[in-house]
C-alpha positions in Angstrom: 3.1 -49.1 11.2 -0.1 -47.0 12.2 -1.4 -44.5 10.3 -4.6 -42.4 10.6 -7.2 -44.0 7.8 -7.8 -40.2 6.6 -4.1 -39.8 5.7 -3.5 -43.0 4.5 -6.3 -42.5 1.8 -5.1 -39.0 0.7 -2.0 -40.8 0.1 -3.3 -42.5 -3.3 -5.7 -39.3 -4.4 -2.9 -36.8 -4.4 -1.3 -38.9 -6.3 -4.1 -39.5 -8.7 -5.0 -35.9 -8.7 -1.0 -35.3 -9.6 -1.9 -37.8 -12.7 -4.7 -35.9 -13.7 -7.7 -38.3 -12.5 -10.8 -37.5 -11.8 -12.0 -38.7 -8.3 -15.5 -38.7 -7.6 -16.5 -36.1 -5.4 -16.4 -36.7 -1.6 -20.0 -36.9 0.2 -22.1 -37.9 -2.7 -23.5 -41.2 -3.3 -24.0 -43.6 -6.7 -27.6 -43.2 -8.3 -26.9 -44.7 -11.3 -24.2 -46.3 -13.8 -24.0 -46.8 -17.7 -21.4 -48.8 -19.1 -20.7 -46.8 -22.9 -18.1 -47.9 -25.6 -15.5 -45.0 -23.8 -16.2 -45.5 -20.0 -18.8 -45.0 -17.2 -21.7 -42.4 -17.0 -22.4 -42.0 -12.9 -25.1 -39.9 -11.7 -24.7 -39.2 -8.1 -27.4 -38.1 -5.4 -27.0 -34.2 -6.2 -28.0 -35.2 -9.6 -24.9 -34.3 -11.2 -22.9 -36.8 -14.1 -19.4 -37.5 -14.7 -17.3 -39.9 -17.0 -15.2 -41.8 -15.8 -12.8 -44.8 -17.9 -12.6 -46.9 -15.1 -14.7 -47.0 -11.9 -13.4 -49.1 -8.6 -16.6 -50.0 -6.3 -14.3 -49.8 -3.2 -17.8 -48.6 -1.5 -17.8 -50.9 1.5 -19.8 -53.8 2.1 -23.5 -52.6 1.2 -21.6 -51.5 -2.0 -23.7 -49.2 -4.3 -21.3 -49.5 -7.3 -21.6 -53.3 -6.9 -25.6 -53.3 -7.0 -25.9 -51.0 -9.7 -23.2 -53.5 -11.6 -24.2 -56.8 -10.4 -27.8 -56.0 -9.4 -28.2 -58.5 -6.5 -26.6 -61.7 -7.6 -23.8 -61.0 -5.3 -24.6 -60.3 -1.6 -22.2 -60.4 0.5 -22.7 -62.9 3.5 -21.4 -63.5 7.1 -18.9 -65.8 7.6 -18.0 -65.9 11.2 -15.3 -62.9 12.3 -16.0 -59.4 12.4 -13.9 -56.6 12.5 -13.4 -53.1 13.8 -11.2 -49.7 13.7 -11.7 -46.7 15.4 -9.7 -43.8 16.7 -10.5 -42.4 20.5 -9.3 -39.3 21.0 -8.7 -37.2 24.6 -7.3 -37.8 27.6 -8.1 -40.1 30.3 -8.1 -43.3 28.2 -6.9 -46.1 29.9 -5.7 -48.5 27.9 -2.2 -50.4 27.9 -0.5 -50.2 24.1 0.1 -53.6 22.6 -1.5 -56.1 21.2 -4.4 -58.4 23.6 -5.5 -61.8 22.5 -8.3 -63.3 24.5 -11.1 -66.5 23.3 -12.3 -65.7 20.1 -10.6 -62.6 19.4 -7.8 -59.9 19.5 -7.3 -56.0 20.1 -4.5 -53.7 18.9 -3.9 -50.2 20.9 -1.6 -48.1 19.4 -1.2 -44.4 21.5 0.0 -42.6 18.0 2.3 -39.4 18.9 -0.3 -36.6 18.3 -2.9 -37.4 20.7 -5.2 -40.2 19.3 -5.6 -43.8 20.2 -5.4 -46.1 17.2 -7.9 -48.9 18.5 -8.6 -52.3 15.9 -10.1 -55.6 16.8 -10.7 -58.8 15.3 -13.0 -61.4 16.8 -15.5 -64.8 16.4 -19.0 -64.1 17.3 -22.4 -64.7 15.7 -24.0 -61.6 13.5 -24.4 -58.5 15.7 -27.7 -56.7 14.2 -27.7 -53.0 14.8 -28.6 -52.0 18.3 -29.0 -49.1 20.6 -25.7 -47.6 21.5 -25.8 -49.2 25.0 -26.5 -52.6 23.6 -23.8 -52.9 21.2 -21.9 -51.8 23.8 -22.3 -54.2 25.8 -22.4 -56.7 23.6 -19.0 -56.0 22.3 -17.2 -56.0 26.0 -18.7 -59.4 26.0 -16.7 -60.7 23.1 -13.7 -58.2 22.8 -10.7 -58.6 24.7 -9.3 -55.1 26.3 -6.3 -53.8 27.6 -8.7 -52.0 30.3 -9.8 -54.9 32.1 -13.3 -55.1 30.8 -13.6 -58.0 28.9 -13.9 -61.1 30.7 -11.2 -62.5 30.0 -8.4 -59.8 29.6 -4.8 -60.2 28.8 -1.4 -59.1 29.4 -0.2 -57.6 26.1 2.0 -59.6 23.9 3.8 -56.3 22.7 4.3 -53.0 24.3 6.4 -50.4 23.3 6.6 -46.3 22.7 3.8 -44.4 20.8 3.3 -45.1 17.0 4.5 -42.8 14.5 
């Protein structure tokens, strides 16, 4: 199953929302957290507070929530594989649905049914620091198999089949 990331995560916040938890507001970042005897005090980059009883750093991998907790005992560190989703939307894309497996590395196109491409990789490679558009580009046809043909070592897909749900 495919879905589109922004409906997958409204999935669990309606339902929290239904529950009558607080969610911290969309767009704003972590300036601060207090641990107190009933929960969390978080000040956020617009300088406003909230309390929360439980907070979840699910804040990515340069997690605020996790340096404000931890301060920086805990980095995280590279360990080989990296791995990337994104949605392409319009027409003109050509690239074959299935799943591509070349050296180092795979790539799943799924055509969902209203319009986008769901695109996700996983591949090998040595840390790519952030580069100029065209660079990391580059850089990525180098190391990521495609349906397309631009990858130097492309594949026939192991799977093809009608448009994802």
């Amino acid at each position: 199953m495919v879905l589109y990331r922004p409906e997958l995560a409204g999935v669990p916040a309606d339902a929290a929302r239904r529950e009558g938890v607080n969610l911290l507001p969309l767009g704003l970042t972590v300036t601060a957290l207090a641990n107190g005897p009933s929960g969390v005090e978080m000040t956020f980059t617009d300088g406003g507070k909230a309390h929360y009883g439980l907070v979840v750093g699910a804040d990515g991998i340069r997690s605020t929530v996790r340096r404000h907790v931890f301060g920086e005992r805990y980095q995280p560190r590279y360990v080989g594989g990296m791995s990337l989703r994104w949605m392409v939307h319009g027409d003109g894309l050509d690239l074959q649905q299935g799943f591509h497996f070349g050296p180092g590395g795979g790539l799943v196109v799924a055509h969902l049914k209203n319009g986008p491409t769901h695109i996700s990789s996983g591949f090998t490679t040595e840390p790519i620091e952030y580069q100029d558009r065209a660079q990391g580009v580059a850089r990525l046809r180098s190391i990521i198999p495609t349906a397309s043909g631009t990858s130097s070592a492309p594949t026939a897909p192991i799977w093809t089949g009608s448009p994802a749900p």
